[in-house]
N, C-alpha and C positions, 0 to 999 in steps of 0.2 A: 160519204156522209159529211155534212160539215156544222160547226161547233154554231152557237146562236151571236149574232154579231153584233146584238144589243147588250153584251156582255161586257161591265169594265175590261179594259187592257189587263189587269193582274190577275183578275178569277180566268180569262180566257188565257193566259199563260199557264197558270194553274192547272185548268182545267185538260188541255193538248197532254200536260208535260206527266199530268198524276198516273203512276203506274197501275192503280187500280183501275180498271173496268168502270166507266162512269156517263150517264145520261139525265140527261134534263129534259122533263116532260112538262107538259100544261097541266092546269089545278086538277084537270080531269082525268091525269097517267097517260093522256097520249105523247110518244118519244118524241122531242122533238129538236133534239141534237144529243148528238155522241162524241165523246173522243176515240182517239187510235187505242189505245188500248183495248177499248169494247167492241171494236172493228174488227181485231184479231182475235177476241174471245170470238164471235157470234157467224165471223167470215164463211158464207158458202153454208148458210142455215138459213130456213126460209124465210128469216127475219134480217139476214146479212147483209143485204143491197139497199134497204129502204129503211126514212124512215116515217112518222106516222102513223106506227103499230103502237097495239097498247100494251102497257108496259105488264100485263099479267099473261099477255101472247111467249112470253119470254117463259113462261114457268114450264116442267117439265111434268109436276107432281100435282096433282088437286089441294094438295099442304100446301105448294109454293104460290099456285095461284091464290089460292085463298088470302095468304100473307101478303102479299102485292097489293089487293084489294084492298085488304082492309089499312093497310101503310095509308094508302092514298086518303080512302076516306078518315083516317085521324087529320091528317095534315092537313085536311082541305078545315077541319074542325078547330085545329091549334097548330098554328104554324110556328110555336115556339116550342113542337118537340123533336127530336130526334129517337126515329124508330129503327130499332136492330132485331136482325134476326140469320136465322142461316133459311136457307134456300136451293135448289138444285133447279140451272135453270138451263138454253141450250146453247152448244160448244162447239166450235169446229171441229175438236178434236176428238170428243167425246159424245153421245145422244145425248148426256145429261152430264151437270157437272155442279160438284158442292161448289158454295158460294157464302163467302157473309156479308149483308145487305148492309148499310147503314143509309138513309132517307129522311131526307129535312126540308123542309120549305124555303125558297130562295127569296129575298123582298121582289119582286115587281116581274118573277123569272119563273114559276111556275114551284116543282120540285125536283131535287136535284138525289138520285137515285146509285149509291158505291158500292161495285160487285169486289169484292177480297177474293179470289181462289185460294180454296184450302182444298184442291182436289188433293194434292202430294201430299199434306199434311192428313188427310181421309185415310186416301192410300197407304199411307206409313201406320195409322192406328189400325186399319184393318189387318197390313201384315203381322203388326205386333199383337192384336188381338188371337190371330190365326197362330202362331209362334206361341201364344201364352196356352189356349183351350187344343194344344195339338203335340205329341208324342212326333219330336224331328225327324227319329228311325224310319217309323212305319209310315209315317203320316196320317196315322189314324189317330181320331178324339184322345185325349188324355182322361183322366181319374175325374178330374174338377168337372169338365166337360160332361163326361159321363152321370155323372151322379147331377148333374144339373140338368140333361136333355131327362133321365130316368123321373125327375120329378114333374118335367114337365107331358111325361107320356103316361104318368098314373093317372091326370087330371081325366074329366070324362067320364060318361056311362059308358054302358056296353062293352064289347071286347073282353079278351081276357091279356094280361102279361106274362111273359116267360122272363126271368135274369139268368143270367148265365156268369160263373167264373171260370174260368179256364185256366189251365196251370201246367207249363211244358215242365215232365218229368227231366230231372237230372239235366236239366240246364248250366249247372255249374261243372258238371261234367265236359260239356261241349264246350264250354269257354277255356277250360281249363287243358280239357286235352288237344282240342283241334285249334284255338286259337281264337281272339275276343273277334276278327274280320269273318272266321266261318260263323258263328255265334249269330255275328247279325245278319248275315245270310236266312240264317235257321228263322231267326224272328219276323221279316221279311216273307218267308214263308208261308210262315205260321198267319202272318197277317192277312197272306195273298188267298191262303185256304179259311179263311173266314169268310171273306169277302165271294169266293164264290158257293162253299155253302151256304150260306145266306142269302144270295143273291136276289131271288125269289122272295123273297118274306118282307114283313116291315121291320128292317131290323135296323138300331143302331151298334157299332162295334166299336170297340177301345179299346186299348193299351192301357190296364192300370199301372204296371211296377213291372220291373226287369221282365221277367217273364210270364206275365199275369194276364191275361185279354180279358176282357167282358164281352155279354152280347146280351140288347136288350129286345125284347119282339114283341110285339102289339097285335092282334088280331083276332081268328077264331079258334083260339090253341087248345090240345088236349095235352095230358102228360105226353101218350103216346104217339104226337105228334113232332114234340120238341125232342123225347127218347132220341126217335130217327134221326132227327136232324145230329143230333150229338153224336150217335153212333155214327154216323158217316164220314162227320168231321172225325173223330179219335181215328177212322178209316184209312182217311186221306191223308191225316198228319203222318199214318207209320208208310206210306208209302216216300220211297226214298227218294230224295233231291238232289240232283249230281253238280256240284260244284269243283269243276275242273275235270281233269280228264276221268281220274276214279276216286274223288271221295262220292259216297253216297248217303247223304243223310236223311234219318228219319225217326220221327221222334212220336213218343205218347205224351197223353195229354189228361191232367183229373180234372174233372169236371163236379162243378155244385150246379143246381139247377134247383129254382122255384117256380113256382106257375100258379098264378093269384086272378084271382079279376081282379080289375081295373077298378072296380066301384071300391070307394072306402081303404085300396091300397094305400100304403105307405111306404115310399120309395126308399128312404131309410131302413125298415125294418125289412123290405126286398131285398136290397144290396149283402145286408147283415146275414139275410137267412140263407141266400146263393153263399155267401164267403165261410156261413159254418157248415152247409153240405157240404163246399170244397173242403176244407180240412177233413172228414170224414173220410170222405174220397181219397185223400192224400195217406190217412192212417192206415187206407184199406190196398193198397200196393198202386204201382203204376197202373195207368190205362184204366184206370175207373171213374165212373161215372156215381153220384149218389143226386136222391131224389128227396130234398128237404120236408122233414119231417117234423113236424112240431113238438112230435113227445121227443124223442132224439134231441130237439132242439133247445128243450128245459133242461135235459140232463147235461147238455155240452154248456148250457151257458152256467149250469154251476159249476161245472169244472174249471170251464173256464176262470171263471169270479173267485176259485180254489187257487188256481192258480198264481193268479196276480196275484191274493194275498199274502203270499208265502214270503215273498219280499218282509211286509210287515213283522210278519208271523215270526222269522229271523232274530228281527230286530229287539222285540218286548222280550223276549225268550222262551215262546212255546215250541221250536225247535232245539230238539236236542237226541239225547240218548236214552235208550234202556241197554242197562249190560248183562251179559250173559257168560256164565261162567264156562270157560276146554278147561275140562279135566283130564286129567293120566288115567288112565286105568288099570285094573280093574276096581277100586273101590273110592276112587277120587277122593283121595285123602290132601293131592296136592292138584292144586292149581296151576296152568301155564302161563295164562292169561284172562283176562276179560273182554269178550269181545262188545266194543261199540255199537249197538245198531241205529241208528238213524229212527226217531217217532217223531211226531207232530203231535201237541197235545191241543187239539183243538178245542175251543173253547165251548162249542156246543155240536160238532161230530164225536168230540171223544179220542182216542187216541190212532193216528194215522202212519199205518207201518213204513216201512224203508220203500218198498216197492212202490206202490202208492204215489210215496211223496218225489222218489225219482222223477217217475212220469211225469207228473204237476209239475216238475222243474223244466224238465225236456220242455214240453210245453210256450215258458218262457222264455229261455234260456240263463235260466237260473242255475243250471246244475255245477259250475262253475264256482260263483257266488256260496250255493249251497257246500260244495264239497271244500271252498279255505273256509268256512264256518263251520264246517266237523273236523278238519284235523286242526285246527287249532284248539276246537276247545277239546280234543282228545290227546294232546300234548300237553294243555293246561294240567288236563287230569292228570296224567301221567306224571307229570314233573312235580307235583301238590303231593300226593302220595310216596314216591323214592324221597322226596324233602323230610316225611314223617315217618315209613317204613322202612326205610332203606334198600338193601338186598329184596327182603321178604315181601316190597310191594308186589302186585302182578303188574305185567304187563300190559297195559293197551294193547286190543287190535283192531285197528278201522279196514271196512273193508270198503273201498275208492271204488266210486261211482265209476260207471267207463269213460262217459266223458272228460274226467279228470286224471286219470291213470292215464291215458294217452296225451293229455296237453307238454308239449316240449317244455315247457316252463315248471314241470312234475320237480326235479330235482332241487330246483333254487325253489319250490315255494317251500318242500320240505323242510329245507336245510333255514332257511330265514324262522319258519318256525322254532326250529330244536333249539335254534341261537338265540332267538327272543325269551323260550322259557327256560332254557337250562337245563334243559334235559339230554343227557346220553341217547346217542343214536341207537343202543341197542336197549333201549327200554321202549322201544314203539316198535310193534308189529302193523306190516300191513298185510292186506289178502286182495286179489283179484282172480281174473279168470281166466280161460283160452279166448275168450270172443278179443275181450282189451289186448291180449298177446298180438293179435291175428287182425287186429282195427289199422288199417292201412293209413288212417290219418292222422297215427302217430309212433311215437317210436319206444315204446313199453320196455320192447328188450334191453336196448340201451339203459335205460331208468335204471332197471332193477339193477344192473350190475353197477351203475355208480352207485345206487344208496348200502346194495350189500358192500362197497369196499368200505361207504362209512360207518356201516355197522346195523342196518337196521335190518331189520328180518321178514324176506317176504313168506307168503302161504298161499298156494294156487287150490282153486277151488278144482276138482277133478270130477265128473260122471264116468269115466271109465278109463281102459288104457292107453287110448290114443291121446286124452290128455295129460298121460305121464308123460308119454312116449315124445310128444310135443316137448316136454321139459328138457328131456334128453337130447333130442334133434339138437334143439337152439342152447345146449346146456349152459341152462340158467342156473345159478345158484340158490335154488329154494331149499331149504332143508326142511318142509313139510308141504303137506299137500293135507284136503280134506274131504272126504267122501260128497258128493251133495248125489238128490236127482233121485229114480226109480231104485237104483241100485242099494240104498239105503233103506227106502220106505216099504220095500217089501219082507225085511228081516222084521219088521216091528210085529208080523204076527207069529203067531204059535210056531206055526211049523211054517219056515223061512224055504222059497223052495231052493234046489239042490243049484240053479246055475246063476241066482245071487251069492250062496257060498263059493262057491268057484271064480267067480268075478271076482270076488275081492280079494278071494287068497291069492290069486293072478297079479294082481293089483299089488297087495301087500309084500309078494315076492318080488317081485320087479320093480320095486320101489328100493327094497333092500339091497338090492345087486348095485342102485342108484346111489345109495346113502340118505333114503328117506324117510322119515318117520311116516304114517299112516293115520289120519283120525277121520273122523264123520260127525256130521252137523244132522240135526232132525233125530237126535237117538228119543226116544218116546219113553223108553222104562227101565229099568236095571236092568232087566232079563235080556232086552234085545241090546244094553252094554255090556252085558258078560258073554251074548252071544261075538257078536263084534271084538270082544276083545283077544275070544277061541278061533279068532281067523287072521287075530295078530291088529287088530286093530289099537293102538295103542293111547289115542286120545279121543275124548265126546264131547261131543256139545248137543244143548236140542231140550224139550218140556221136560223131561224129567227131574233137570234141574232147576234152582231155583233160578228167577230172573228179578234186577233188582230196576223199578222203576224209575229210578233217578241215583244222580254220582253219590247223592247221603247215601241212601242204603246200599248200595255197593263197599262205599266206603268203611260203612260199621262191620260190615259182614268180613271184610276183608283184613280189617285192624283186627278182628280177635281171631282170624285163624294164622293169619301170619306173622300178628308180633307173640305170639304166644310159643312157636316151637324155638 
């Protein structure tokens, strides 16, 4: 090709030397010189050798020709503008190749036409677009991606939608015991066994969060069409994966599932409604599937909405306690303590018990938060009353949530309490259980013997002898223990039968051999405390007694029995 030789000496120095891609056509876009630059973009393209082509022969796109077109015809109109745009036009290197145009009318030369390659800079936003809407592991869609293809696969009649969440059981398991490299093996997997049950379908799939997939499917779906599918996959997940000579792994998977038409869906409220079947799923053990249910799905989104507010609820002070008086027996003339229980007084549920509110915490991960919000303010009490009763106060007893009775941080958070109110370590009692003893994610036994060498006094909740017996193994130093469970609730009738008397006297003797005292929680009436106490039971708690709705009336009840003797 060679440059126009009616061109001054400096535009034609210009013109050779300009790194851009550049050609100069007649008023009508036919080419008719090029520089080396556009020789090497175009080289060994059917427009590469000649020229005399018009200059919209170069477009690749029916957009890019169009845009060429109409360049020409402005300029042939106003030769005092300069028209930009992008374009993909043809490449040696490439069929087609981004470009940005800029085109202006030359005086007495026609128009003079400048290609910019921005293929590498295309190329680099495409990677970084793919890198932003992609999950690196797997290489499948991420969260964003997901939830943005999902809305655009509700658009549309016809068809129906399936969502899927998917949830690899005890994943922190694997990471933890086999190591974070087998881990992503496992995930890899898990990707790879998506990708071929789905294979067949219109499905799109992702990775939301560590161990979380989606799967969204479009077509002529029934429940139990998509059932199958799920069960094959939860199938194929527990089939094992051999990763090196003999690990074999193989994993289950909870699954949420909805199944909507397409007409009138709401990608949003799809996502939502598969993520709270998953949790369902996940409450109902490994390897379940659940099938989203709208009435289920009012009642979990008030639990949910329960739960979050708890946070709040903390804060104003509708969390707190009801006490309930252990007494000695047989005529409870003395108190040992008061035990704390954990209520909610909800502002229009009404009053919301210990268990209850645990869950609602679990839930958020509140129980933490929740559990230094009762023993603090059950120290407060405690420390408020020996301030004003002395001796003769009772003692507090909280009994610790399990997630908090297992946290290694158990000992300092108690101990910064007692320090902050000034209270003697043996004017607080706590109580927990065999589960918290036996909870592998923390170290309880330890606990109790540092806080019993400070002085504070635990109480193991007991259903029978193997939970003595447990005390003994690991000999803790509890110097009480308290009946809970079947073993108590069936002396509450008339005639108690003959092998809950024996349980307990079993209990009550093998406690003594221990050094334990013996009481029971849930006692109903005086009758079934005097039976209890004929089998050596020696302390009660439970309806029969009074229970005082908030620390005032705890407090009055408790100034006139114990500053009185």
């Amino acid at each position: 090709m060679t440059t126009s030789s009616g061109a001054p000496q400096r535009f034609d120095a210009f013109f050779r030397a300009c790194p851009a891609a550049a050609v100069i056509t007649d008023p009508d876009g036919v080419v008719r010189a090029a520089n080396p630059a556009f020789t090497d973009l175009v080289e060994k393209t059917e427009i590469g050798a000649r020229l005399g082509f018009g200059i919209g022969e170069m477009a690749t796109t029916s957009t890019t020709g169009a845009f060429l077109a109409d360049a020409v015809n402005k300029l042939r109109l106003n030769a005092d503008l300069v028209v930009r745009g992008e374009a993909e036009i043809v490449s040696a290197e490439t069929p087609s190749r981004y470009v940005r145009v800029s085109a202006t009318a030359l005086p007495e030369e026609g128009l003079l036409f400048l290609f910019e390659d921005e293929q590498e800079l295309r190329q680099l936003q495409e990677t970084f677009r793919h890198q932003t809407l992609h999950d690196s592991l797997t290489g499948l869609p991420n969260d964003a991606y997901f939830r943005s293809k999902l809305e655009g696969m509700v658009a549309g009649d016809g068809d129906r939608i399936a969502v899927l969440f998917v949830d690899v059981d005890g994943f922190g398991v694997i990471n933890d015991g086999l190591g974070p490299d087998l881990a992503n093996r496992v995930l890899h997997a898990t990707a790879a066994t998506l990708r071929e049950v789905f294979a067949g379908e219109d499905a799109f799939i992702a990775r939301l969060y560590r161990d979380e997939f989606a799967v969204a499917l479009k077509g002529d779906l029934t429940q139990q069409s998509v059932v199958a599918l799920v069960e094959e996959m939860i199938d194929r997940l527990a089939q094992p994966v051999y990763h090196g000579s003999d690990i074999g792994v193989g994993v289950s998977a909870s699954v949420g599932i909805v199944v909507a038409d397409r007409a009138g869906a709401d990608h949003a409220a799809l996502a939502r409604s598969a993520e709270v079947a998953l949790h369902r799923a996940k409450e109902l053990g490994k390897s379940q599937w659940v099938l989203f249910d709208p009435e289920t799905d009012r009642a979990a989104r008030d639990r949910y909405f329960l739960a979050a507010s708890l946070a709040g609820a903390i804060e104003v002070g509708e969390v707190g306690f009801v006490y309930q008086p252990q007494v000695v027996l047989p005529d409870a003339p003395v108190i040992t303590s008061l035990k704390a229980s954990l209520a909610w007084r909800h502002p229009s549920l009404g009053m919301l018990r210990a268990d209850e509110v645990y869950a609602l915490a679990e839930l958020t991960g509140m129980t933490m938060p929740l559990g230094r919000h009762l023993l603090a303010e059950s120290v407060e009490t405690a420390a408020d009353w020996y301030a004003r009763f002395a001796d003769g106060a009772p003692v507090v007893c909280l009994n610790l949530p399990q997630r908090m009775a297992i946290d290694p941080d158990l000992v300092r958070i108690i101990r910064t309490e007692l320090e902050r109110h000034g209270l003697e370590a043996r004017r607080l009692m706590l109580c927990t259980n065999s589960a918290s003893l036996l909870d592998k994610r923390g170290d309880l036994q330890e606990s109790i013997g540092v806080l019993a060498r400070l002085g504070i006094v635990f109480v193991m909740d007991v259903a029978g002898l193997p939970d003595l017996e447990l005390l003994s193994a690991l000999e803790l130093p509890v110097p009480g223990v308290m009946l809970v469970g079947p073993v108590v609730a069936v002396t509450a009738t008339g005639d108690a039968p003959e092998w809950a008397r024996r349980q307990i006297s079993h209990i009550v003797e093998r406690a003594a051999e221990l050094g334990i005292v013996v009481g029971a929680h849930g006692v109903a009436s005086q009758a079934q405390a005097d039976l209890l106490h004929s089998l050596g039971v020696l302390v009660a708690a439970g309806p029969y007694l009074p229970q005082y709705e908030s620390r005032e009336e705890a407090e009055i009840w408790a100034g006139r029995v114990w500053s009185a003797g």
